[in-house]
Rosetta silent file (secondary structure, phi, psi, omega in degrees, C-alpha in Angstrom):
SEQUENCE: XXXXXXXXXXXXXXXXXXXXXXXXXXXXXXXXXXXXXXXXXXXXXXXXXXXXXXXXXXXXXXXXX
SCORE:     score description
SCORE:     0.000 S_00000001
   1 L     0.000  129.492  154.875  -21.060   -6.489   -9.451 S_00000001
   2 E  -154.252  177.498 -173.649  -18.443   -7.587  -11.968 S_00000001
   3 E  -107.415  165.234 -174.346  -14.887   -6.997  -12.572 S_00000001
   4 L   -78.783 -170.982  163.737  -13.023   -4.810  -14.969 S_00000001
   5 L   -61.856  -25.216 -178.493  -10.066   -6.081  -17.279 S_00000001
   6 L   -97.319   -3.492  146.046   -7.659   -5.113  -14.716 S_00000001
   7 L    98.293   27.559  172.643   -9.525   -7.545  -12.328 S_00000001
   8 L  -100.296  157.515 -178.959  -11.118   -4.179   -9.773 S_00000001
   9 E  -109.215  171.810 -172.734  -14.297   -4.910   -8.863 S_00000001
  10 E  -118.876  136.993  -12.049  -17.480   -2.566  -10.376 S_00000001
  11 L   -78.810  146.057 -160.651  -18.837   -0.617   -8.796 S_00000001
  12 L   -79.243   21.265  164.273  -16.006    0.421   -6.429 S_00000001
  13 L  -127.524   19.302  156.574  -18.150    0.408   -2.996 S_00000001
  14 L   -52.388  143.493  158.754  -18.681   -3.128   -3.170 S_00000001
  15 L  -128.870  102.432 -176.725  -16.852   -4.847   -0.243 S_00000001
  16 L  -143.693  143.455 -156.898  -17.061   -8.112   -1.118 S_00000001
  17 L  -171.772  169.456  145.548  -13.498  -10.791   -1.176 S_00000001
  18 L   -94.903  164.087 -143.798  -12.043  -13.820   -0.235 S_00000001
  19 L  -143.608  123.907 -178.406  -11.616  -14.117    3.505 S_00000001
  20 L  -142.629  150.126 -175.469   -9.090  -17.017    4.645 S_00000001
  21 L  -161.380  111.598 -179.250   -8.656  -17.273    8.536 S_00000001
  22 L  -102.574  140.759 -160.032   -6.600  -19.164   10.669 S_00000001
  23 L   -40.702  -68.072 -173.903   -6.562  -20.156   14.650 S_00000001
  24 L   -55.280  -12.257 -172.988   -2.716  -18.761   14.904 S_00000001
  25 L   -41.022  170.187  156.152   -3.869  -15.349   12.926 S_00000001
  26 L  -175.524  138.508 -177.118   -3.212  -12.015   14.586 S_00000001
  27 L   -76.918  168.380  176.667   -4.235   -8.535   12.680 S_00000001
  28 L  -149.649  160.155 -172.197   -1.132   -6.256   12.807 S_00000001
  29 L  -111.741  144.865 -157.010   -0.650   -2.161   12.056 S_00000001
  30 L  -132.746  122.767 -111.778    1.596   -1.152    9.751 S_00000001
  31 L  -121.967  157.329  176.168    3.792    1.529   11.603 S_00000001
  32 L   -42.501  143.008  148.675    4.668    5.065    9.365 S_00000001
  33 E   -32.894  149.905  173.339    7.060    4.725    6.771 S_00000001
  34 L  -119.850  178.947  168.125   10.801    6.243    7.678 S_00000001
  35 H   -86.760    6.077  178.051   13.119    7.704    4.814 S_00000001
  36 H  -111.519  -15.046  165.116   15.640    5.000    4.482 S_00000001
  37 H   -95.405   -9.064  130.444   12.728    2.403    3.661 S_00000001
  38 H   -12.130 -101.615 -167.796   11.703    5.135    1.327 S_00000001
  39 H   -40.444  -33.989 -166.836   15.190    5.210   -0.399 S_00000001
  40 H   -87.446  -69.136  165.128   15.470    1.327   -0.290 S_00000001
  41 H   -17.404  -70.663 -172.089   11.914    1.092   -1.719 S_00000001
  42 H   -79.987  -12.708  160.842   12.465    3.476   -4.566 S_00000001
  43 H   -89.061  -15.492  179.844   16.072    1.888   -5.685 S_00000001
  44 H   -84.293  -35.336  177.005   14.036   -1.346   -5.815 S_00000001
  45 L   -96.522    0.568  161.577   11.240   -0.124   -7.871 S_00000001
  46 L    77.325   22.552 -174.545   13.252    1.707  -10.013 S_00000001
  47 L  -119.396 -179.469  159.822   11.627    5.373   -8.896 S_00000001
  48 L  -101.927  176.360 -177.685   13.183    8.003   -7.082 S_00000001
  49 H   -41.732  -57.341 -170.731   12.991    9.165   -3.749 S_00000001
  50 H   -57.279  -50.153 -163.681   10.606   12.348   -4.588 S_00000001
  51 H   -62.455  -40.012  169.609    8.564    9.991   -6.974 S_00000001
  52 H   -60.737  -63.984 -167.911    7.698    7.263   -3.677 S_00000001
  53 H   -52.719  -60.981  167.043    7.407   10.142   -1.059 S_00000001
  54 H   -32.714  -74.181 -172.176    4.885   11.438   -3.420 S_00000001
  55 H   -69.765   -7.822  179.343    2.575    8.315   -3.776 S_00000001
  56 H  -131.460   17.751  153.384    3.199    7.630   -0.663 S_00000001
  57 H    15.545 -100.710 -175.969    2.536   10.763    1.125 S_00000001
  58 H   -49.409  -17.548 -164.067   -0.138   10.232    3.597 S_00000001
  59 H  -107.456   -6.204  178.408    2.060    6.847    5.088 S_00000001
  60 E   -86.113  156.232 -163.564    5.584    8.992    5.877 S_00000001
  61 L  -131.909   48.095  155.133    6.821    9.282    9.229 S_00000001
  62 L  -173.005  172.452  177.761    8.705   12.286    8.643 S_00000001
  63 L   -52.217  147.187 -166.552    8.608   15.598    6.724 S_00000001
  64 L  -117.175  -27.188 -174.840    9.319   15.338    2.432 S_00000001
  65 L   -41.904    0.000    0.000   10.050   18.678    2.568 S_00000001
């Protein structure tokens, strides 16, 4: 294993990390995207609407169409 210049590790099916874990933890789910944190998203990052909805496809929690 070692990492690229960009800090990924090689070969990309490693699963290997740091792991930090506390008593108080709880895992959480991260619920579909809507279109207004879209819109909010993409005025922040300085993309458009189309350009987020794109990359972020698979995570909206409504139609792009």
């Amino acid at each position: 294993m070692k990492l690229t210049e960009s800090f990924a590790m090689w070969p990309g099916a490693i699963g290997s990390g740091w792991y930090f874990s506390h008593p108080d933890s709880k895992y959480f789910a991260v619920a579909q995207i809507q279109r207004d944190q879209v819109e909010d998203y993409a005025l922040r990052k300085g993309m458009t609407p189309a350009e987020v909805e794109r990359w972020l496809a698979p995570n909206l929690g409504y139609d792009a169409d």
